[in-house]
C-alpha positions in Angstrom: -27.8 23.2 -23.4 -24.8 22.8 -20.9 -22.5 25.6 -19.1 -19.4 26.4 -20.8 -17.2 25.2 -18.0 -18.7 21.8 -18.4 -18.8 21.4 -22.0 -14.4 22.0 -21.4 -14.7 19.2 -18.9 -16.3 16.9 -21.1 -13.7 16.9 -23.8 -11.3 16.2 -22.0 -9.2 19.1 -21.6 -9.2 19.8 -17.9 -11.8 19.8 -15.0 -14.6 21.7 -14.4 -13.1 24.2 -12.2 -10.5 24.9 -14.5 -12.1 25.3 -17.2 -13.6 27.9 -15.4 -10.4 29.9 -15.0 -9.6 30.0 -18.2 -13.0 31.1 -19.6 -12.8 34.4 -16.5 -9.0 35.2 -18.2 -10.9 35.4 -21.7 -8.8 32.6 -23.1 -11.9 31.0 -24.5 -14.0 31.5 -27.6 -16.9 30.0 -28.6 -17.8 30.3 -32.2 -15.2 33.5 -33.0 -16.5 35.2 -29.9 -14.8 35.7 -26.1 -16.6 34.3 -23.8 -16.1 35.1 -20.1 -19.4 34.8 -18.1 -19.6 31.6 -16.1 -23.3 31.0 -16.7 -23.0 31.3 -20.6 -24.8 27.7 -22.1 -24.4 26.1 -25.1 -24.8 23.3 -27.3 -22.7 20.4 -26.6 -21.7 20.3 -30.4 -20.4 24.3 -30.2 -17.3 25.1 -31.6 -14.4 25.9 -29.1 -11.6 27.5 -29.4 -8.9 28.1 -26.1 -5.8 29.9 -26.7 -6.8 29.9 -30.4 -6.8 26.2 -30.8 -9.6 24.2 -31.8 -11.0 21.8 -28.6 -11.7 18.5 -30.0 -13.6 16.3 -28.1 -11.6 13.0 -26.9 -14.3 10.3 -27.2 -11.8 7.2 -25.6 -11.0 8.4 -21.5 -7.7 7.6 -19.8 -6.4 7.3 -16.1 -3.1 6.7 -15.1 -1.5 6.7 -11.9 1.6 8.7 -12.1 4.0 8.5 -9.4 5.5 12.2 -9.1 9.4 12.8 -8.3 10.1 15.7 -6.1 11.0 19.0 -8.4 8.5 18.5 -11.0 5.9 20.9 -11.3 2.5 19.9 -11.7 1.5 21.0 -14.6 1.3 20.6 -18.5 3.8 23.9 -19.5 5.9 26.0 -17.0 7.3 29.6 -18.1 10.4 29.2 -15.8 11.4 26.0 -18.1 11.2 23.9 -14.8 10.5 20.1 -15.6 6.5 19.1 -15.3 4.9 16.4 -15.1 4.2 16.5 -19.0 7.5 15.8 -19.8 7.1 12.1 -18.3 4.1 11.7 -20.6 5.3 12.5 -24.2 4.9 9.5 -25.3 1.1 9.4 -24.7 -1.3 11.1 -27.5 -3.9 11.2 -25.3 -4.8 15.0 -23.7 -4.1 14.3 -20.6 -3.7 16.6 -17.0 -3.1 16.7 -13.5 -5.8 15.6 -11.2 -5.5 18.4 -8.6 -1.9 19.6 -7.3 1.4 18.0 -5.8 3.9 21.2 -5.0 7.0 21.1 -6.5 8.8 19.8 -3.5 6.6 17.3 -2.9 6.7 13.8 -4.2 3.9 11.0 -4.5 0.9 9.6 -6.2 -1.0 12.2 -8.4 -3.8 10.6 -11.0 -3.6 12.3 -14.9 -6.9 11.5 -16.9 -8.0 13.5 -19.7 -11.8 13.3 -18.1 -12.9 16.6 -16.6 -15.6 15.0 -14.4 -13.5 12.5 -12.7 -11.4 15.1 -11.9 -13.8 17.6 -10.6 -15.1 14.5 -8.1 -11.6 13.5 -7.0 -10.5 17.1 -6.1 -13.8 18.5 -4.8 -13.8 18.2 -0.8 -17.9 17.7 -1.1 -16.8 13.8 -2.1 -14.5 13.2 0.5 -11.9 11.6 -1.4 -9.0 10.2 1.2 -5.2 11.3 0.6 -2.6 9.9 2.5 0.5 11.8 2.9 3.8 10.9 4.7 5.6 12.8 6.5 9.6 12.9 7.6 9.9 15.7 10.2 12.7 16.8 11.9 12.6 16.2 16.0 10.9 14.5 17.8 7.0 14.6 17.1 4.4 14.4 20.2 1.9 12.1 20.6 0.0 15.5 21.3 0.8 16.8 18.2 -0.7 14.5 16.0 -3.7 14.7 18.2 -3.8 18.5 17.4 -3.8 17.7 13.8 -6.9 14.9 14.0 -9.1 17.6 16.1 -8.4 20.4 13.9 -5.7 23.1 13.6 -6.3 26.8 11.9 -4.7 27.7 8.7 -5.1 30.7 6.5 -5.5 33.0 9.4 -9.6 32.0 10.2 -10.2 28.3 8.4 -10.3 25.3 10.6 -9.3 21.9 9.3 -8.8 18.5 10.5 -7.0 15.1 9.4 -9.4 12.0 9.3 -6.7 10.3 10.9 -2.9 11.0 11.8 -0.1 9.2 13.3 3.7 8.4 14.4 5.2 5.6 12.2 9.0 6.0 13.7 11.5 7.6 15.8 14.8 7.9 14.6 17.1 8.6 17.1 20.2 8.8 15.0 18.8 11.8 12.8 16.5 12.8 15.1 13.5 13.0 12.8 10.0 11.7 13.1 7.7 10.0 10.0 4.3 10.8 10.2 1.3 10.0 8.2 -2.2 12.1 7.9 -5.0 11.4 6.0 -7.1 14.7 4.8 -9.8 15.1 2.1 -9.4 18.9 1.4 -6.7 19.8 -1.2 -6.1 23.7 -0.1 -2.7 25.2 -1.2 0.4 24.1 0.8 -2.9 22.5 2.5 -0.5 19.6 4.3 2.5 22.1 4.6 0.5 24.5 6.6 -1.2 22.1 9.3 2.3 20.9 9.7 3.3 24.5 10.9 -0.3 25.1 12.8 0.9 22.0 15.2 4.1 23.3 15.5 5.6 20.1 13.6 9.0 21.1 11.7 8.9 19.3 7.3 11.7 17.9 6.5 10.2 16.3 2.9 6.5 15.4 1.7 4.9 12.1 0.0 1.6 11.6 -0.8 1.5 7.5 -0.8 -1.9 7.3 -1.3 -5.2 8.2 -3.2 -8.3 6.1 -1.4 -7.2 2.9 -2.5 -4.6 3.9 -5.4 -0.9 3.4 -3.7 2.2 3.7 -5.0 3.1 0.2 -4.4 3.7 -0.8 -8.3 4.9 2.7 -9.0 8.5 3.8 -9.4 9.5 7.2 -8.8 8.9 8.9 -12.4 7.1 6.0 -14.0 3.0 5.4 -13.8 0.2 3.0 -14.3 -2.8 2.9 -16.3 -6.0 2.6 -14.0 -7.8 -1.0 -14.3 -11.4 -0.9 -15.2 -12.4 -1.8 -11.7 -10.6 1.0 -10.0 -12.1 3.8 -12.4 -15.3 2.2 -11.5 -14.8 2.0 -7.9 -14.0 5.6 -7.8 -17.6 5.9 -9.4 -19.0 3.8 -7.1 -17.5 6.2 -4.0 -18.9 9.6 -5.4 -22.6 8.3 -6.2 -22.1 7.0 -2.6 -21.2 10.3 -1.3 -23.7 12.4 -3.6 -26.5 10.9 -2.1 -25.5 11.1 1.2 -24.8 14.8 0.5 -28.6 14.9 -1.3 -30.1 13.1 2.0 -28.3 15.5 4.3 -25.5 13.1 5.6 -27.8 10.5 6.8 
Protein backbone atom coordinates (compact mmCIF):
# COMPACT_ATOMS: atom_id res chain seq x y z
CA UNK A 1 0.00 0.00 0.00
CA UNK A 2 1.46 3.57 -1.03
CA UNK A 3 -0.10 7.20 -0.53
CA UNK A 4 -2.09 8.59 -3.24
CA UNK A 5 0.24 11.49 -3.90
CA UNK A 6 2.98 9.01 -4.61
CA UNK A 7 1.30 6.47 -6.67
CA UNK A 8 0.64 10.03 -9.16
CA UNK A 9 4.38 10.51 -8.97
CA UNK A 10 5.17 7.18 -9.95
CA UNK A 11 3.37 7.25 -13.21
CA UNK A 12 4.68 9.80 -14.40
CA UNK A 13 2.32 12.45 -14.38
CA UNK A 14 3.82 15.09 -12.19
CA UNK A 15 5.69 15.17 -8.74
CA UNK A 16 4.87 14.31 -5.49
CA UNK A 17 3.90 17.67 -4.33
CA UNK A 18 1.74 18.22 -7.08
CA UNK A 19 0.05 15.47 -7.20
CA UNK A 20 -0.90 16.53 -3.93
CA UNK A 21 -2.68 19.67 -5.17
CA UNK A 22 -4.66 18.19 -7.37
CA UNK A 23 -5.93 15.34 -5.15
CA UNK A 24 -6.87 18.66 -2.14
CA UNK A 25 -9.02 20.41 -5.37
CA UNK A 26 -10.90 16.89 -5.71
CA UNK A 27 -9.65 16.50 -9.21
CA UNK A 28 -8.76 12.92 -8.44
CA UNK A 29 -10.64 9.66 -8.36
CA UNK A 30 -9.67 6.52 -7.48
CA UNK A 31 -11.88 3.69 -8.58
CA UNK A 32 -15.21 6.04 -9.37
CA UNK A 33 -14.73 7.80 -5.97
CA UNK A 34 -13.16 11.55 -5.14
CA UNK A 35 -10.52 11.33 -3.25
CA UNK A 36 -9.15 14.29 -1.32
CA UNK A 37 -7.39 13.25 1.98
CA UNK A 38 -3.60 13.24 1.68
CA UNK A 39 -3.07 10.05 3.79
CA UNK A 40 -5.56 7.88 1.68
CA UNK A 41 -3.20 4.46 0.56
CA UNK A 42 -3.72 2.32 -2.04
CA UNK A 43 -2.61 -0.41 -4.16
CA UNK A 44 -0.07 0.51 -6.66
CA UNK A 45 -2.18 -1.32 -9.37
CA UNK A 46 -5.53 1.09 -8.36
CA UNK A 47 -7.33 2.69 -10.98
CA UNK A 48 -6.85 6.50 -11.40
CA UNK A 49 -8.75 8.79 -12.89
CA UNK A 50 -7.61 12.91 -12.78
CA UNK A 51 -9.80 15.31 -14.54
CA UNK A 52 -11.74 12.31 -15.74
CA UNK A 53 -8.92 10.69 -17.63
CA UNK A 54 -7.56 7.44 -17.03
CA UNK A 55 -3.63 7.68 -15.51
CA UNK A 56 -1.65 5.24 -17.21
CA UNK A 57 1.44 4.36 -15.90
CA UNK A 58 4.59 5.28 -18.20
CA UNK A 59 6.92 2.39 -17.65
CA UNK A 60 10.04 4.06 -20.04
CA UNK A 61 11.31 7.61 -17.86
CA UNK A 62 12.56 10.66 -19.79
CA UNK A 63 14.73 13.83 -18.87
CA UNK A 64 15.45 16.51 -21.12
CA UNK A 65 17.08 19.66 -20.55
CA UNK A 66 14.99 22.38 -22.01
CA UNK A 67 16.37 25.71 -22.37
CA UNK A 68 13.34 28.14 -21.58
CA UNK A 69 12.88 31.53 -23.70
CA UNK A 70 11.67 34.45 -21.82
CA UNK A 71 7.53 34.73 -22.08
CA UNK A 72 6.81 31.20 -21.89
CA UNK A 73 4.91 30.10 -19.05
CA UNK A 74 5.91 27.15 -17.26
CA UNK A 75 3.47 24.93 -17.58
CA UNK A 76 1.67 22.19 -19.58
CA UNK A 77 -1.91 24.35 -20.43
CA UNK A 78 -2.45 28.15 -19.74
CA UNK A 79 -6.15 29.68 -19.65
CA UNK A 80 -4.93 33.08 -20.82
CA UNK A 81 -3.67 31.19 -24.26
CA UNK A 82 -0.04 32.49 -23.32
CA UNK A 83 2.69 30.20 -24.98
CA UNK A 84 4.11 27.22 -22.39
CA UNK A 85 6.62 25.31 -22.40
CA UNK A 86 4.37 22.41 -23.89
CA UNK A 87 4.15 23.89 -26.95
CA UNK A 88 8.06 23.28 -27.64
CA UNK A 89 7.40 19.63 -26.82
CA UNK A 90 4.63 18.40 -29.19
CA UNK A 91 6.47 16.43 -30.86
CA UNK A 92 7.29 14.18 -27.88
CA UNK A 93 4.65 11.31 -26.81
CA UNK A 94 6.04 10.98 -23.73
CA UNK A 95 3.97 12.75 -20.53
CA UNK A 96 6.26 14.98 -19.76
CA UNK A 97 6.37 18.31 -17.08
CA UNK A 98 8.16 21.02 -15.65
CA UNK A 99 10.66 20.26 -12.96
CA UNK A 100 9.80 23.15 -10.59
CA UNK A 101 9.17 26.77 -11.95
CA UNK A 102 10.90 29.55 -14.27
CA UNK A 103 8.47 32.82 -14.26
CA UNK A 104 7.31 33.94 -17.28
CA UNK A 105 9.86 36.65 -17.61
CA UNK A 106 12.56 34.61 -16.84
CA UNK A 107 14.64 32.71 -19.18
CA UNK A 108 17.05 29.56 -18.60
CA UNK A 109 17.62 25.93 -17.99
CA UNK A 110 14.44 24.17 -16.56
CA UNK A 111 14.67 20.03 -16.60
CA UNK A 112 11.02 18.23 -18.08
CA UNK A 113 10.86 14.47 -17.08
CA UNK A 114 7.76 12.56 -16.81
CA UNK A 115 9.33 10.96 -13.38
CA UNK A 116 7.55 12.30 -10.24
CA UNK A 117 10.41 11.26 -7.89
CA UNK A 118 13.23 13.00 -9.66
CA UNK A 119 11.30 15.76 -9.56
CA UNK A 120 10.23 15.84 -5.99
CA UNK A 121 14.34 15.55 -5.22
CA UNK A 122 15.36 18.26 -7.58
CA UNK A 123 12.82 20.83 -6.35
CA UNK A 124 12.81 19.93 -2.57
CA UNK A 125 15.28 22.44 -0.63
CA UNK A 126 15.97 19.25 1.93
CA UNK A 127 18.51 17.93 -1.16
CA UNK A 128 20.15 20.95 -1.72
CA UNK A 129 20.15 20.98 -5.35
CA UNK A 130 22.48 24.16 -6.73
CA UNK A 131 20.74 26.72 -9.24
CA UNK A 132 22.66 29.26 -10.78
CA UNK A 133 21.00 32.27 -12.00
CA UNK A 134 22.40 35.41 -13.76
CA UNK A 135 21.68 38.43 -13.33
CA UNK A 136 21.76 41.89 -15.56
CA UNK A 137 20.84 44.74 -13.14
CA UNK A 138 20.64 48.12 -13.77
CA UNK A 139 23.44 50.53 -11.84
CA UNK A 140 26.06 49.88 -10.41
CA UNK A 141 26.02 46.80 -7.98
CA UNK A 142 28.19 46.96 -4.53
CA UNK A 143 30.60 44.71 -3.67
CA UNK A 144 28.37 45.03 -0.34
CA UNK A 145 25.56 44.03 -1.89
CA UNK A 146 26.36 40.80 -3.01
CA UNK A 147 27.70 40.26 0.36
CA UNK A 148 24.21 40.91 1.75
CA UNK A 149 22.83 38.41 -0.51
CA UNK A 150 25.58 35.38 0.55
CA UNK A 151 24.83 36.24 4.47
CA UNK A 152 21.21 36.21 4.16
CA UNK A 153 18.53 38.86 3.27
CA UNK A 154 14.58 38.65 4.57
CA UNK A 155 11.90 38.00 2.11
CA UNK A 156 8.22 37.33 2.60
CA UNK A 157 8.03 39.71 5.45
CA UNK A 158 9.78 37.08 8.38
CA UNK A 159 11.81 34.28 6.16
CA UNK A 160 15.50 34.53 6.07
CA UNK A 161 17.46 33.17 3.11
CA UNK A 162 20.86 33.15 1.76
CA UNK A 163 22.83 32.41 -1.68
CA UNK A 164 25.55 29.71 -1.37
CA UNK A 165 27.61 31.97 -3.32
CA UNK A 166 27.10 35.38 -5.27
CA UNK A 167 29.11 37.66 -7.33
CA UNK A 168 29.90 40.64 -9.83
CA UNK A 169 30.82 39.29 -13.32
CA UNK A 170 30.88 42.98 -15.13
CA UNK A 171 30.43 46.63 -15.12
CA UNK A 172 29.20 48.23 -17.99
CA UNK A 173 29.76 51.64 -18.05
CA UNK A 174 28.06 52.54 -21.23
CA UNK A 175 24.55 51.13 -20.01
CA UNK A 176 25.33 51.44 -16.69
CA UNK A 177 24.12 47.96 -15.65
CA UNK A 178 25.74 45.25 -13.53
CA UNK A 179 25.63 41.15 -14.29
CA UNK A 180 25.46 39.22 -11.38
CA UNK A 181 25.36 35.63 -10.58
CA UNK A 182 23.84 33.78 -7.27
CA UNK A 183 23.70 30.38 -6.54
CA UNK A 184 20.57 29.34 -4.13
CA UNK A 185 19.07 25.89 -3.43
CA UNK A 186 15.51 27.06 -2.36
CA UNK A 187 12.97 27.47 -5.23
CA UNK A 188 10.31 29.98 -3.30
CA UNK A 189 8.13 32.09 -5.63
CA UNK A 190 9.79 35.19 -7.33
CA UNK A 191 12.44 33.44 -4.80
CA UNK A 192 15.53 35.29 -6.92
CA UNK A 193 13.33 38.31 -7.79
CA UNK A 194 12.69 39.11 -4.19
CA UNK A 195 16.40 38.81 -2.67
CA UNK A 196 17.24 41.08 -5.57
CA UNK A 197 14.81 43.68 -3.98
CA UNK A 198 15.76 42.73 -0.15
CA UNK A 199 19.56 44.03 -1.16
CA UNK A 200 18.30 46.87 -2.67
CA UNK A 201 19.62 45.50 -6.24
CA UNK A 202 17.45 46.98 -9.25
CA UNK A 203 16.36 43.48 -12.27
CA UNK A 204 16.76 44.41 -15.39
CA UNK A 205 16.21 40.47 -16.85
CA UNK A 206 16.75 36.87 -15.21
CA UNK A 207 18.62 33.60 -16.49
CA UNK A 208 18.94 30.61 -14.70
CA UNK A 209 22.31 29.16 -16.57
CA UNK A 210 22.64 26.39 -14.44
CA UNK A 211 21.18 23.25 -12.64
CA UNK A 212 24.22 21.53 -10.39
CA UNK A 213 26.06 20.49 -13.29
CA UNK A 214 23.36 20.76 -16.21
CA UNK A 215 24.37 24.18 -18.20
CA UNK A 216 22.97 25.58 -20.95
CA UNK A 217 26.14 25.36 -22.94
CA UNK A 218 24.62 22.98 -25.85
CA UNK A 219 21.19 24.48 -25.48
CA UNK A 220 19.69 27.06 -27.80
CA UNK A 221 17.16 29.35 -26.65
CA UNK A 222 13.84 27.21 -27.26
CA UNK A 223 15.50 23.99 -28.18
CA UNK A 224 16.51 21.04 -25.36
CA UNK A 225 18.47 17.99 -24.72
CA UNK A 226 17.83 14.61 -23.69
CA UNK A 227 19.72 13.80 -20.24
CA UNK A 228 22.70 11.16 -20.78
CA UNK A 229 22.56 8.18 -18.65
CA UNK A 230 25.38 9.33 -16.50
CA UNK A 231 23.80 12.69 -15.56
CA UNK A 232 20.35 11.05 -14.50
CA UNK A 233 22.50 8.90 -12.53
CA UNK A 234 24.70 11.49 -11.02
CA UNK A 235 21.69 13.39 -9.91
CA UNK A 236 20.93 10.01 -8.03
CA UNK A 237 24.09 9.77 -6.74
CA UNK A 238 23.71 13.56 -5.16
CA UNK A 239 20.27 12.91 -3.27
CA UNK A 240 21.36 9.42 -1.69
CA UNK A 241 24.37 11.65 -0.75
CA UNK A 242 22.28 14.29 0.80
CA UNK A 243 19.63 11.82 2.34
CA UNK A 244 21.92 10.27 4.52
CA UNK A 245 23.54 13.19 5.54
CA UNK A 246 20.06 14.54 6.41
CA UNK A 247 19.44 10.74 8.28
CA UNK A 248 22.93 11.21 10.22
CA UNK A 249 22.05 14.79 11.18
CA UNK A 250 24.37 16.66 8.81
CA UNK A 251 27.47 15.02 9.84
Amino acid sequence: MERLQKIIASRGYCSRRKAEELIASGRVKVNGKVVNEMGAQFEANVEIKIDGRPLVAENEKYYYLFHKPRMVVTTMYDPQGRKTVADYFKDNKSRLFPVGRLDYDVSGALIMTNDGEFADYVTHPRYGIRKTYQALCKGKVSKHQVRELVSGVVIDEDYKTKALDAGIVKYDEKTDTTIIFLIITEGRKHHVKKMLIAADIYLEKLKRIAIEFLNLTDVQSGTYRPLKPHEVKSFYGLFKQQKNKNTNGGK
